[in-house]
N, C-alpha and C positions, 0 to 999 in steps of 0.2 A: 119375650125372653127365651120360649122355647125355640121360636126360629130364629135367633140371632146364634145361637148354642148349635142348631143344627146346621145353619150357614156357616159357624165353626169351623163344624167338625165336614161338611162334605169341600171346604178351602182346605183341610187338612189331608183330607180324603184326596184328593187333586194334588196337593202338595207331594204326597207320601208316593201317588202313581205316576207321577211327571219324575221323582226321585228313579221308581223302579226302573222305570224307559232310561233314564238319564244313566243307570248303570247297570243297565242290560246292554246300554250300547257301548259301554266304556269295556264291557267282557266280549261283547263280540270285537271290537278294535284291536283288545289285546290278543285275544284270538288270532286275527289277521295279520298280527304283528310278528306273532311267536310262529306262526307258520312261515311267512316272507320271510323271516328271520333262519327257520332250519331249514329252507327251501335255499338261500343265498348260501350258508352253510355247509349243504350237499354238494350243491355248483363250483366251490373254493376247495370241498374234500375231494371232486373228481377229477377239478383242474391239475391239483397238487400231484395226483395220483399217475396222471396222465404227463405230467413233467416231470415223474421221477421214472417213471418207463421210459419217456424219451429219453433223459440224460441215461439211462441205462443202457438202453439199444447205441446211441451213439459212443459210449464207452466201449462197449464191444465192440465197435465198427470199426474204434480207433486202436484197440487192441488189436483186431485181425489187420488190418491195416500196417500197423506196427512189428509183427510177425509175417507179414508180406515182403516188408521192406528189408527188412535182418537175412528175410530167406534171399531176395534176391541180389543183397550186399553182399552176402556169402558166394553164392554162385558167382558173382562177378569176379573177388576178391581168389576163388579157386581159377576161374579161367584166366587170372590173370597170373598166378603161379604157374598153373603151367606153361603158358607163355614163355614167361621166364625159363622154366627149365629146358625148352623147345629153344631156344634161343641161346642158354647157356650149353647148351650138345651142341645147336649146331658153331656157335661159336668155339666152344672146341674141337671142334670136329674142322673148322677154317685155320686152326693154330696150328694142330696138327698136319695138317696137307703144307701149309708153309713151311713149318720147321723142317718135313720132309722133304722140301725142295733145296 
């Protein structure tokens, strides 16, 4: 009776150590879990990070860009006034040599 009692208790003994393994390894799992987890995390918070710098750099790009265009729509838009005015002289300047003939 004593060794059926102590067959027992070292089945339980066995029981209770194969438990401890059994959720020793379930905390290291989670462990490895919560790590892959904030390591994936990191990789999505640098990606994000590094696609809000590029859409930033390219907003800029497209604003200097944009203030390129203005500047040399201007310029165009002057040389073509004076143009005009070179041409509105000398066209009076042709009305007048006729009238005077």
């Amino acid at each position: 009776m004593i060794q059926n009692l102590q067959r027992q208790l070292e089945q339980q003994r066995k029981g209770f150590e194969q438990q401890r393994k059994d959720f020793e390894q379930q905390r290291k799992d989670s462990e490895q879990q919560r790590k892959d987890a904030k390591n994936r995390e990191n990789m999505l918070v640098a990606q994000l990070e590094q696609q809000r710098k590029d859409s930033e750099q390219q907003r800029k790009d497209s604003e200097q860009q944009r203030k390129e265009l203005m500047q040399l729509l201007k310029q165009h838009s002057d040389q073509i006034k004076q143009q005009n005015e070179q041409l509105k002289h000398q066209s009076e300047q042709i009305t007048e040599l006729l009238l005077k003939q």
